[in-house]
C-alpha positions as CSV (number, residue, x, y, z in Angstrom):
1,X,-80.3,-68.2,48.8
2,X,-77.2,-67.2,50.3
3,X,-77.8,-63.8,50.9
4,X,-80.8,-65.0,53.1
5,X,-78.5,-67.3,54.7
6,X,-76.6,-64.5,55.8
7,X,-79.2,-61.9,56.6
8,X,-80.6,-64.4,58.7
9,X,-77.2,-65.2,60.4
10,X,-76.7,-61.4,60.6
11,X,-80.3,-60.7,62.1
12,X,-79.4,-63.5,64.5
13,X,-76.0,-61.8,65.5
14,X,-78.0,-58.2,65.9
15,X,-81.1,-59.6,67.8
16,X,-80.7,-62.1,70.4
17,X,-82.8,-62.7,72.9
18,X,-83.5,-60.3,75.4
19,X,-82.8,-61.0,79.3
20,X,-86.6,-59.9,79.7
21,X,-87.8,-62.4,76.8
22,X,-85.9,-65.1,78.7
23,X,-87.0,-64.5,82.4
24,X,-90.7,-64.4,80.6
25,X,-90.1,-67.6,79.1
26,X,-88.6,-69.3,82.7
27,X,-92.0,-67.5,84.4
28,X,-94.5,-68.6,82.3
29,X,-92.5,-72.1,82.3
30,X,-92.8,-72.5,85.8
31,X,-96.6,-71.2,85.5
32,X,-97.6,-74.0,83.7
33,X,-95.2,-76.8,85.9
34,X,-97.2,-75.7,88.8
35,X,-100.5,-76.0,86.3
36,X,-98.8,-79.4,85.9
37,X,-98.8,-80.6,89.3
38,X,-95.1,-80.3,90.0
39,X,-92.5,-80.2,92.8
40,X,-93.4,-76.8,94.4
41,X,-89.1,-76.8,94.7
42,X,-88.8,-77.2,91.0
43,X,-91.3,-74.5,90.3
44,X,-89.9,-72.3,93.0
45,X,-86.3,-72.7,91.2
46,X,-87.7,-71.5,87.9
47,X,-89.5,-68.3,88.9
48,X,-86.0,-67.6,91.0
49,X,-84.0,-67.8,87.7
50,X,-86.8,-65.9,85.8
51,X,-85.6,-63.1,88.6
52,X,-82.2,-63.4,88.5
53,X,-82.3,-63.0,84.6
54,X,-84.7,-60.2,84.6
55,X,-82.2,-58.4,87.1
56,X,-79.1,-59.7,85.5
57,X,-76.8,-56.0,84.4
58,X,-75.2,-58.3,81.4
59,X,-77.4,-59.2,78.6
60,X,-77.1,-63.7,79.1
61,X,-76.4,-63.7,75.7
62,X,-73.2,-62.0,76.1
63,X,-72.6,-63.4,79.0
64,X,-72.9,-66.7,77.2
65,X,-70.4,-66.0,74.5
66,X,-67.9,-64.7,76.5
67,X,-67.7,-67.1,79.6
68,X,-69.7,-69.8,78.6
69,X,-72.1,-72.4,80.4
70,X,-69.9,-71.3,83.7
71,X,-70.6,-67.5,83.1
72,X,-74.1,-68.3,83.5
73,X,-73.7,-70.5,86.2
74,X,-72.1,-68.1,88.4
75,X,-75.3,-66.0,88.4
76,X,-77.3,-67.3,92.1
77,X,-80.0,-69.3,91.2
78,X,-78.5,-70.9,88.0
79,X,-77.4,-74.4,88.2
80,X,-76.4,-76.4,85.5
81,X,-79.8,-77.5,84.0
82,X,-81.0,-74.5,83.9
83,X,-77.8,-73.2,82.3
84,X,-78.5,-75.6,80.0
85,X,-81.4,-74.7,79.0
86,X,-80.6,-70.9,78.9
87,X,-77.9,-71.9,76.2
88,X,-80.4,-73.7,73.9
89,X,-82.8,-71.4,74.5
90,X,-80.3,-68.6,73.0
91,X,-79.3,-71.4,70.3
92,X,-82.5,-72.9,68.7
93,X,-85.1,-70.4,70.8
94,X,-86.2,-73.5,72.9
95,X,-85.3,-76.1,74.7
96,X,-86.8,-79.6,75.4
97,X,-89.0,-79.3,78.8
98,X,-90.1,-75.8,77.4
99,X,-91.6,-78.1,74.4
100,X,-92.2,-80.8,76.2
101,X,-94.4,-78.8,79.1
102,X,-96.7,-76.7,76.1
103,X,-97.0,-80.3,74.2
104,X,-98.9,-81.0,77.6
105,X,-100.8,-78.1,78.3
106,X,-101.8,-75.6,75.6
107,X,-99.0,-72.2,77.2
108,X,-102.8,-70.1,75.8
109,X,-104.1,-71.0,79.5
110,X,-101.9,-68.5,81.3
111,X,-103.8,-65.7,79.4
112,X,-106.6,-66.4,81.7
113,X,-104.0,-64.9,84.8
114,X,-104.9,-61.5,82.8
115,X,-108.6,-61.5,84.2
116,X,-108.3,-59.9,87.2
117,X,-109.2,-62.5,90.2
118,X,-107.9,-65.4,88.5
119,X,-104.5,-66.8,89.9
120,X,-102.8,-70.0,89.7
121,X,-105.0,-72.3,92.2
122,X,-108.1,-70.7,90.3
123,X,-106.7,-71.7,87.0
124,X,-105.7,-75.2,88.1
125,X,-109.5,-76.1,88.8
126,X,-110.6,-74.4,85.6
127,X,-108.4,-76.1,83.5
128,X,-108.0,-79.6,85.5
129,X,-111.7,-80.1,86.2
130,X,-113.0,-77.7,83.6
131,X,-110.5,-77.7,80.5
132,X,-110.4,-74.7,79.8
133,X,-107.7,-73.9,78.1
134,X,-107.9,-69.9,76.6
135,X,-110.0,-66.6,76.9
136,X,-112.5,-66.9,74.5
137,X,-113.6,-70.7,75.7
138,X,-113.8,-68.8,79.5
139,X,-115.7,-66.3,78.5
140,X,-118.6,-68.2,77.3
141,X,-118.0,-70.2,80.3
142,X,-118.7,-67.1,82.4
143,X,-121.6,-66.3,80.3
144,X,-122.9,-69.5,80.6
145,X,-123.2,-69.0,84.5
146,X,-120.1,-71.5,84.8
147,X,-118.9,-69.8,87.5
148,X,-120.9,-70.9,90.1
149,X,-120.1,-74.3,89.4
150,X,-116.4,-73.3,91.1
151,X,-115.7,-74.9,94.4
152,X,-115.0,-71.9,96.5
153,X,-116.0,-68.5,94.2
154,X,-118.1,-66.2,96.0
155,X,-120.5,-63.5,94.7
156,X,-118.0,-60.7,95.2
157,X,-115.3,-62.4,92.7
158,X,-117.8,-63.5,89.7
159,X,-118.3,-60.0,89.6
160,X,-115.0,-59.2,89.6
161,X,-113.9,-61.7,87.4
162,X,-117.0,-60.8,85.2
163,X,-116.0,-56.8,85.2
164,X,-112.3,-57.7,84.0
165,X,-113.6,-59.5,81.5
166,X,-115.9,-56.9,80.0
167,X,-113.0,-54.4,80.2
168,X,-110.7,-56.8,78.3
169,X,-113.5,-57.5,75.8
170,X,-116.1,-54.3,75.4
């Protein structure tokens, strides 16, 4: 038991998060707050800090250890909250509105960006008014002629939409 309480400790110590891991966790958070219906500022000052991580020279969990909450708050775009929530997110691997948000809304849904003409205000009415909530579930949707029940979705992008799909799934 206590040599995989080390090896753990020591796999931790080797293998922290990535700056790319954690801007991907900030962008797909504020994907689904603007999903969610929330303060376009709020969402904007997510996908800002998902940038300034990705760009960030010094790995954040460094930068953590050795200056703490204010070495991450000197970054632009950083405030305290989100500071906050980069440090648990190094700690535990989450933090409480990460939870709270994919409690909410299934974090599956954003897969549905990956068909090509699908972007946020498209997967706002498909999940709001249509629940769908992953790729499979939209598929058959598609098959089943859904999309023409979308306010808005012309000829030209079903058979876009229908073409990325077949390339994703042959």
């Amino acid at each position: 038991m206590l040599l995989f309480l080390l090896s753990t400790f020591y796999f931790l110590l080797i293998l922290p998060m990535t700056n790319p891991e954690i801007a991907e966790i900030f962008r797909r958070l504020a994907d689904l707050l603007e999903l969610r219906g929330e303060n376009p500022f709020k969402v904007r000052s997510y996908r800002t800090a998902a940038e300034t991580i990705e760009d960030a020279v010094v790995p954040l969990a460094e930068l953590l250890e050795r200056e703490g909450l204010e070495g991450l708050r000197a970054l632009p775009g950083i405030g305290e909250a989100i500071s906050k929530k980069i440090s648990d997110l190094l700690r535990t691997g989450s933090f409480k509105l990460w939870d709270e948000v994919r409690r909410e809304i299934p974090e599956m849904v954003l897969d549905l960006l990956r068909v090509d003409g699908i972007g946020l205000k498209t997967l706002q009415i498909l999940f709001h008014q249509f629940h769908l909530t992953n790729l499979p579930d939209f598929a058959r949707f598609v098959e089943g002629g859904g999309l023409d029940s979308v306010s808005g979705m012309g000829e030209k992008l079903q058979q876009r939409i229908r073409r990325s799909l077949r390339e994703m799934h042959p």
